[in-house]
GUMI-952562 format. One line per field, with one value per atom (N, C-alpha, C): atom name; x, y, z; residue in three letters. Coordinates in nm, 2 decimals, m for minus. Layout:
% residues N
atom c(CA; ...)
c1 c(X; ...)
c2 c(Y; ...)
c3 c(Z; ...)
res c(ALA; ...)
//
This chain:
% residues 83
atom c(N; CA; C; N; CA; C; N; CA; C; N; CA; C; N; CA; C; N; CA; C; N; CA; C; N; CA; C; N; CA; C; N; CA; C; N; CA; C; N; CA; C; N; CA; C; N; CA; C; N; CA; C; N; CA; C; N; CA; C; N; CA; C; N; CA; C; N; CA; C; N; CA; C; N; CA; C; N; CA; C; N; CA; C; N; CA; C; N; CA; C; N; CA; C; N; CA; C; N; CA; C; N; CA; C; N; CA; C; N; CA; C; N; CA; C; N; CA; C; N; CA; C; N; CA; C; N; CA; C; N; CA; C; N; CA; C; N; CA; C; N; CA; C; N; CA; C; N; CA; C; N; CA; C; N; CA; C; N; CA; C; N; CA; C; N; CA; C; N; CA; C; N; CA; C; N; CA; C; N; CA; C; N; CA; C; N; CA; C; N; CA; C; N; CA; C; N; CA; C; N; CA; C; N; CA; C; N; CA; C; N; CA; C; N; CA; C; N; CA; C; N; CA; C; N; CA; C; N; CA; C; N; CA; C; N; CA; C; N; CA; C; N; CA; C; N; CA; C; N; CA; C; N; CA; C; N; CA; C; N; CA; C; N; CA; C; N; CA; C; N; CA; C; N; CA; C; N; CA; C; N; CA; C; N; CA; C; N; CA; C)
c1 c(0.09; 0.00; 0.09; 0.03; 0.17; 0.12; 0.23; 0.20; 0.13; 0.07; 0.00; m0.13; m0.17; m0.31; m0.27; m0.14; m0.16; m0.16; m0.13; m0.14; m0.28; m0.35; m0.48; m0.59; m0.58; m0.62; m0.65; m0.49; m0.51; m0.60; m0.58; m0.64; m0.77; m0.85; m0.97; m1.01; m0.95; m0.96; m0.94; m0.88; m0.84; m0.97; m1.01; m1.15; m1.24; m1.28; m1.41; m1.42; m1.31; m1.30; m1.31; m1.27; m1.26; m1.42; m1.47; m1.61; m1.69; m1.68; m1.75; m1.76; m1.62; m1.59; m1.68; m1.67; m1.73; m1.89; m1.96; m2.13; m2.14; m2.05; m2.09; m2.09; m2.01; m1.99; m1.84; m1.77; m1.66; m1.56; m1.51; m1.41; m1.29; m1.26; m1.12; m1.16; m1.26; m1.26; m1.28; m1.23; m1.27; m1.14; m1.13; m1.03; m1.04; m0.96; m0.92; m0.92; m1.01; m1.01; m0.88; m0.87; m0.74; m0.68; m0.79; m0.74; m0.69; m0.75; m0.71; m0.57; m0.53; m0.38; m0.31; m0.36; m0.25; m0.17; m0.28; m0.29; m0.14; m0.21; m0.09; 0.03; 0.07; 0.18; 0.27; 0.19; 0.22; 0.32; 0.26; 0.32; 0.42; 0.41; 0.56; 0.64; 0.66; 0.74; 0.82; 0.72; 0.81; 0.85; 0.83; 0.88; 1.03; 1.02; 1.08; 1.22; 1.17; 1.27; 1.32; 1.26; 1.28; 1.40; 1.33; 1.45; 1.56; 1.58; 1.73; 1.83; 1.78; 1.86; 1.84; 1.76; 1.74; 1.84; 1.87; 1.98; 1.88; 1.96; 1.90; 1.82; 1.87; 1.78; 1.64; 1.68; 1.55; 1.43; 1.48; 1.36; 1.32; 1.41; 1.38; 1.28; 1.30; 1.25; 1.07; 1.09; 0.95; 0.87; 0.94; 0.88; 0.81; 0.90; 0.85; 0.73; 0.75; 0.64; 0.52; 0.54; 0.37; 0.33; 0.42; 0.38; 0.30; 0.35; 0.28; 0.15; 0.12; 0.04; m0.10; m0.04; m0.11; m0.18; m0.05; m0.16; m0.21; m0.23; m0.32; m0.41; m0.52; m0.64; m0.68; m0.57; m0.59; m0.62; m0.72; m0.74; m0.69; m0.63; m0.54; m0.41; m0.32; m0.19; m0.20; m0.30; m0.27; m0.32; m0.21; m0.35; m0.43; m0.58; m0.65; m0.58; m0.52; m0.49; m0.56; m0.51; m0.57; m0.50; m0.62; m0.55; m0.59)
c2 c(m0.12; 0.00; 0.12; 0.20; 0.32; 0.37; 0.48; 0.51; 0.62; 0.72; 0.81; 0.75; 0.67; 0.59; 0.49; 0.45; 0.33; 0.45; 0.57; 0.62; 0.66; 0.77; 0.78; 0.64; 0.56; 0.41; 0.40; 0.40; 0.38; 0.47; 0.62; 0.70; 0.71; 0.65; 0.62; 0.52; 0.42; 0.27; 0.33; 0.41; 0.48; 0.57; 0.65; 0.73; 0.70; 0.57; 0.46; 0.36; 0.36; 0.24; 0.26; 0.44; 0.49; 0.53; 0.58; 0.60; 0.55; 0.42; 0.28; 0.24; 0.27; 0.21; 0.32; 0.44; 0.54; 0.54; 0.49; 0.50; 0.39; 0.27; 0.17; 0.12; 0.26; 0.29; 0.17; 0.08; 0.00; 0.07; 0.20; 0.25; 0.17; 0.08; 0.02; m0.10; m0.16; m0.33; m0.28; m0.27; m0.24; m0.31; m0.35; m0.42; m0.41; m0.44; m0.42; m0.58; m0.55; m0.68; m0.68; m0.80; m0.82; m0.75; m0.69; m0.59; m0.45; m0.43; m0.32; m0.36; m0.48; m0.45; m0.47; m0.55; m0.59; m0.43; m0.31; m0.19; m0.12; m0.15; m0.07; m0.17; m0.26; m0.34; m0.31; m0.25; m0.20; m0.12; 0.04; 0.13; 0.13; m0.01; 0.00; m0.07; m0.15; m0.19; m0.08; 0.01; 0.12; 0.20; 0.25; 0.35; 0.23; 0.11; 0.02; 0.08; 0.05; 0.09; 0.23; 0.33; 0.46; 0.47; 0.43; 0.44; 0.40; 0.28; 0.22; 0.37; 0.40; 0.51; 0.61; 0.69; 0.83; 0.90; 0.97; 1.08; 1.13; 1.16; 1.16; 1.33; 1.38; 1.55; 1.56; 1.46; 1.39; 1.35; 1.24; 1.23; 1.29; 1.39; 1.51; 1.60; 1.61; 1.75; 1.64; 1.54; 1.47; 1.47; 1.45; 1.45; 1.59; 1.67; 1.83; 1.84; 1.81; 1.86; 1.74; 1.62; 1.57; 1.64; 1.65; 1.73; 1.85; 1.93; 2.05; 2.00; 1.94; 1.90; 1.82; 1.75; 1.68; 1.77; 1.93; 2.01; 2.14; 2.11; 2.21; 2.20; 2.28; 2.26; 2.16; 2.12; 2.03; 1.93; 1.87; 1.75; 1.64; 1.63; 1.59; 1.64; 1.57; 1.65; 1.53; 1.45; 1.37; 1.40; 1.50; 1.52; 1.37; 1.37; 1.30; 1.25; 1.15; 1.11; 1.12; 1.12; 1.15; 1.09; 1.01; 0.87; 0.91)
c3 c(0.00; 0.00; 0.00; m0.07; m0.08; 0.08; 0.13; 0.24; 0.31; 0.19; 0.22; 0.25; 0.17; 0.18; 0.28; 0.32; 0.47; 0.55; 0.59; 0.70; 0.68; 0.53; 0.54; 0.62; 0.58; 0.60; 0.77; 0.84; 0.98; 1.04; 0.99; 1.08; 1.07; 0.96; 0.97; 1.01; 1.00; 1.11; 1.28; 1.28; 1.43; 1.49; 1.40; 1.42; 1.42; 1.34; 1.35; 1.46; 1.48; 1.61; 1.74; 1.75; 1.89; 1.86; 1.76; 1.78; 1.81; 1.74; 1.79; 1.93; 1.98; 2.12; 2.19; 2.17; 2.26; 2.26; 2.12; 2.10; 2.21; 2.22; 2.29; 2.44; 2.47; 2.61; 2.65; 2.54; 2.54; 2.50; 2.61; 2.53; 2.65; 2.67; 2.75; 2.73; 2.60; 2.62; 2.41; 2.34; 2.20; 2.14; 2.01; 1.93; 1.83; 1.73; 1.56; 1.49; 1.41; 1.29; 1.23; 1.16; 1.13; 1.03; 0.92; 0.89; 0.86; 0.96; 1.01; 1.11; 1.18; 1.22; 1.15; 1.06; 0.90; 0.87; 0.87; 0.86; 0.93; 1.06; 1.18; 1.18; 1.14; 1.17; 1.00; 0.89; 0.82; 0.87; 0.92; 0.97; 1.06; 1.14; 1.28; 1.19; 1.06; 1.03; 0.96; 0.86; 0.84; 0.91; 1.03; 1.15; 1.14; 1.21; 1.20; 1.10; 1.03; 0.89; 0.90; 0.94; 0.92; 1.03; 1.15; 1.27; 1.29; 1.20; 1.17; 1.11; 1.04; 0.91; 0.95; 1.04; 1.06; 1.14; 1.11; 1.23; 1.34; 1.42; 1.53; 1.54; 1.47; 1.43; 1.38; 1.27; 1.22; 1.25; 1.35; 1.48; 1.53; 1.59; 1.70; 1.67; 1.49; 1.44; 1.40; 1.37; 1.37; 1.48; 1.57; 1.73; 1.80; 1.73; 1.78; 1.69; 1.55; 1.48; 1.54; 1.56; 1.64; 1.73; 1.82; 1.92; 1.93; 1.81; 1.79; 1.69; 1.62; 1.56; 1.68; 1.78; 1.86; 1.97; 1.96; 2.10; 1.98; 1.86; 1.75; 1.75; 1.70; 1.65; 1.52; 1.45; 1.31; 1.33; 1.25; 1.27; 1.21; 1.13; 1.03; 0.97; 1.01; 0.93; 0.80; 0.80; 0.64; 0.51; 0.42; 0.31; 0.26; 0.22; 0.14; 0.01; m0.03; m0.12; m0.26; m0.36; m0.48; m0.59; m0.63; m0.72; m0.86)
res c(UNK; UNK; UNK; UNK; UNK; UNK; UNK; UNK; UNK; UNK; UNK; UNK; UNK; UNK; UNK; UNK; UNK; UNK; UNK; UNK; UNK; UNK; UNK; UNK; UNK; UNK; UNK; UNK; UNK; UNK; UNK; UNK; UNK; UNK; UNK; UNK; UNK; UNK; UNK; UNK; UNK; UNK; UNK; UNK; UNK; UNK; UNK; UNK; UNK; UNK; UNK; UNK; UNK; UNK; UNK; UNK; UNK; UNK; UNK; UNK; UNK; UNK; UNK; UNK; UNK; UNK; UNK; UNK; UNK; UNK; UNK; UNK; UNK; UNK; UNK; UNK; UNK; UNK; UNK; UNK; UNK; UNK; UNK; UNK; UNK; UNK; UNK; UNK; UNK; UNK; UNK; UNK; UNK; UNK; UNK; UNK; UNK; UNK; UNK; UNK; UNK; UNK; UNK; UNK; UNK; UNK; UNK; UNK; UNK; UNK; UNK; UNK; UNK; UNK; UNK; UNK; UNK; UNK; UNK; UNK; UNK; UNK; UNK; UNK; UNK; UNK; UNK; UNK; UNK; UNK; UNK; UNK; UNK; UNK; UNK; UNK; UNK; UNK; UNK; UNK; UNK; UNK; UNK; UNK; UNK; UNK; UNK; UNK; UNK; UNK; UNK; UNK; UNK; UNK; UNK; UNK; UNK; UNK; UNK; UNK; UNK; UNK; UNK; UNK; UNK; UNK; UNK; UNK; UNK; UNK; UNK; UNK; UNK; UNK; UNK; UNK; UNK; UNK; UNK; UNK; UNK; UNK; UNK; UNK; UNK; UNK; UNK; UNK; UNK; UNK; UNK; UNK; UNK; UNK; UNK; UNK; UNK; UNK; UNK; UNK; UNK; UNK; UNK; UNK; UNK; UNK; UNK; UNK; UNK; UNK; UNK; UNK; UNK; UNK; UNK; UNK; UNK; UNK; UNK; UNK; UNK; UNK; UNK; UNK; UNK; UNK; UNK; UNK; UNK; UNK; UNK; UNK; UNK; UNK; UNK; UNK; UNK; UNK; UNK; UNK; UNK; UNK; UNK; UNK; UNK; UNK; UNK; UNK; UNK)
//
């Protein structure tokens, strides 16, 4: 899967599932079909990959920008893919 569409992918498997969990009042007992982890196991293998070869700046500067993305108003830092 290219990776704009595996990250697009998770984060809607991530927002349907917490939703789900929440309509259902199961938000600490909820779980992922298979796949959807096929999905996220996708993703830690490339982090995986990424973190072998990255300099250590690199990280840092990715880490700051979640950070700041995670205490923003945005709700997505993923553009919508377009095929």
């Amino acid at each position: 899967m290219l990776t704009l569409k595996l990250f697009k992918a998770a984060e809607c498997v991530g927002e349907v599932t917490l939703m789900q969990a929440h309509e259902s009042g199961e938000e600490e007992g909820w779980s992922l079909d298979d796949e959807s982890v096929s999905i996220f196991t996708e993703i830690l293998a490339l982090h995986d990959a990424q973190l072998r070869i990255a300099p250590l700046h690199q990280y840092e500067s990715a880490e700051r920008r979640l950070l700041a993305f995670l205490h923003g108003p945005e709700r997505s830092p993923i553009p919508t893919p377009t095929d």
